[in-house]
C-alpha positions in Angstrom: -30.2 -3.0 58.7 -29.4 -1.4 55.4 -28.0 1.9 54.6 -29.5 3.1 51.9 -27.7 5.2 49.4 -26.3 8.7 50.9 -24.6 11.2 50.4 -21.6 11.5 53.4 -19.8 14.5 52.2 -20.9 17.0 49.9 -17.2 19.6 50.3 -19.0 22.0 50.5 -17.9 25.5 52.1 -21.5 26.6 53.9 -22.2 23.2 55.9 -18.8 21.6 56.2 -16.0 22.9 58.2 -12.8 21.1 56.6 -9.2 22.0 58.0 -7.1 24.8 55.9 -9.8 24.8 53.3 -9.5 26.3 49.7 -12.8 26.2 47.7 -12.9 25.7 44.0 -16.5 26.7 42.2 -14.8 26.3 38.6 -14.4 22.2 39.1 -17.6 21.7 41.0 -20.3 19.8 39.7 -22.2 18.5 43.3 -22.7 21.9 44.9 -21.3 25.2 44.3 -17.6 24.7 45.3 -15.7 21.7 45.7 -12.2 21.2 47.9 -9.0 22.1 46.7 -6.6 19.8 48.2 -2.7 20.5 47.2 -0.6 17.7 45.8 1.0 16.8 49.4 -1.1 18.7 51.4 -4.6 17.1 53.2 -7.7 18.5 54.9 -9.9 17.0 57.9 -13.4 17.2 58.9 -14.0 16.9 62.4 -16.6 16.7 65.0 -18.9 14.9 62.7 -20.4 11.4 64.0 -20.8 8.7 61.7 -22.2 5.6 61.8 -21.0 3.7 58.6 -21.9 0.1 60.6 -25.4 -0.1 58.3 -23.5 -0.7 55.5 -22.2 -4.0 55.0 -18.7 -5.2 53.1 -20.7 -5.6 49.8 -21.7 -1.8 49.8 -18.8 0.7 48.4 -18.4 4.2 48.7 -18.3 6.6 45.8 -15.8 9.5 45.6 -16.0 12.4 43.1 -13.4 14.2 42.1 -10.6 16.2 40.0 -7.1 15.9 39.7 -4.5 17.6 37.9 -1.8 15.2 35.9 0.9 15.5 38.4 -1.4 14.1 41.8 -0.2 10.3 41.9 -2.4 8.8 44.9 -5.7 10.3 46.7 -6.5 8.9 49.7 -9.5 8.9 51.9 -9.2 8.0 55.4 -12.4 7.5 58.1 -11.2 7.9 61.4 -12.4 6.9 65.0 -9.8 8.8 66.6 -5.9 9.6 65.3 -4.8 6.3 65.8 -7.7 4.1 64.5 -9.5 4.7 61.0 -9.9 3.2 58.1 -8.1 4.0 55.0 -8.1 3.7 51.0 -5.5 4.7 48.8 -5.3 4.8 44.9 -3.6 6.2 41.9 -5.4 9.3 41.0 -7.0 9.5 37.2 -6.7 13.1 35.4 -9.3 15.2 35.2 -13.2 14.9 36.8 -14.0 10.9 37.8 -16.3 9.0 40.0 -13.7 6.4 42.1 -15.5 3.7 43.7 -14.3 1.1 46.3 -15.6 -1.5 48.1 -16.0 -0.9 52.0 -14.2 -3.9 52.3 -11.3 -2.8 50.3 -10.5 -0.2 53.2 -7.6 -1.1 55.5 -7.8 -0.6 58.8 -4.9 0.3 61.6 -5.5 0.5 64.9 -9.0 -0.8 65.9 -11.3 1.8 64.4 -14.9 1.0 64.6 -17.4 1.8 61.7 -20.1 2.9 64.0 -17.9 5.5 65.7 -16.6 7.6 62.2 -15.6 11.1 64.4 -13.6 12.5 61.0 -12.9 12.6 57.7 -9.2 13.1 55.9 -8.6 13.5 52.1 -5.2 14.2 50.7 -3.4 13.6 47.5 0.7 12.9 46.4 2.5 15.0 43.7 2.4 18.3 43.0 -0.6 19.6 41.5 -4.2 20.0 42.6 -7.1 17.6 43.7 -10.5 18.9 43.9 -13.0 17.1 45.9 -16.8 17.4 45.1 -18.0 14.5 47.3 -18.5 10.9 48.9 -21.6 8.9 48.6 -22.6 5.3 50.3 -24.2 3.1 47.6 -26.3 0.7 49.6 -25.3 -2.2 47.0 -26.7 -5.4 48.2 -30.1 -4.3 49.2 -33.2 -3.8 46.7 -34.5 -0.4 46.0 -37.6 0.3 44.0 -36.3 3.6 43.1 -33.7 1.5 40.8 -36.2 -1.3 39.3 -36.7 -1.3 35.5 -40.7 -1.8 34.8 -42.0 -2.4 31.4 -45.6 -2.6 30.0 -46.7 -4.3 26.7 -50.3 -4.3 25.9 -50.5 -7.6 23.5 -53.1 -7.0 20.1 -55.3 -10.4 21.3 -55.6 -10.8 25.1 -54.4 -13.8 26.6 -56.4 -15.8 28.8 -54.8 -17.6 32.0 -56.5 -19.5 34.4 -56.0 -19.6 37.7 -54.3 -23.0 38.3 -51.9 -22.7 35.9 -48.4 -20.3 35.9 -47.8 -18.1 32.9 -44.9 -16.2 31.9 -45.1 -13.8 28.7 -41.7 -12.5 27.1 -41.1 -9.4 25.1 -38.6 -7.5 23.6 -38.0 -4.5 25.6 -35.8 -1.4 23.2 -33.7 1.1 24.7 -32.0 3.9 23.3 -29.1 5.5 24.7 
């Protein structure tokens, strides 16, 4: 079964109901505030139930967020209960970024289950600010239409093909960026 890309967390102050939260709407770009962590400091989301199983080890999780210059590691950690989860740890960049990390690149302690996800922690090192603007599950190894590249090329002189034979017509395709 695939996952299909989702949003998990969103940090946002009207549907989410993190520990000791601080809200940031200067740094968001997701919603209209984002969570301010402090450089030693972390917050949980709790009572939530997850079932991360559908994605598989070639799927990755996106994270969004800000950091000031002096956070040194962010780290994300899906828990079944306080002594099994799954963690991911990484030097923080400055500024806004999009971090992504395989599923498989988690460790886990304990034996925390996937299926079973009952919280979410985010904390940084250091002594600044992180701000969090959200977590997404990128459904990497299964096709989606809504990401397939069509092209159409009506040729001047039509082409005729008959039906025992294959054909395969090549153009050049431009893109701008």
């Amino acid at each position: 079964t695939s996952g299909g890309s989702t949003i998990i967390v969103g940090f946002d102050s009207d549907t989410e109901d993190w520990s000791t939260p601080v809200w940031n709407t200067a740094l968001a770009r997701i919603g209209e505030d984002a969570l301010q962590v402090a450089g030693g400091a972390s917050s949980t989301l709790t009572d939530i139930a997850l079932d991360l199983s559908v994605f598989s080890d070639a799927d990755f999780m996106s994270l969004a967020y800000n950091a000031d210059a002096a956070i040194g590691n962010i780290v994300i950690r899906f828990s079944t209960d306080d002594t099994n989860y799954y963690e991911y740890s990484f030097a923080a960049a400055t500024g806004y970024e999009i971090k992504s990390m395989g599923k498989s690149a988690f460790t886990a302690t304990g034996t925390p289950d996937w299926a079973g996800i009952a919280s979410i922690t985010v904390s940084a090192t250091g002594t600044g600010n992180a701000v969090f603007d959200g977590i997404r599950a990128e459904d990497a190894d299964t096709i989606s239409t809504d990401y397939a590249l069509v092209a159409r090329s009506v040729l001047p002189v039509p082409k005729a093909k008959s039906a025992d034979t294959e054909m395969d017509i090549e153009y050049a395709l431009e893109i701008t960026i």
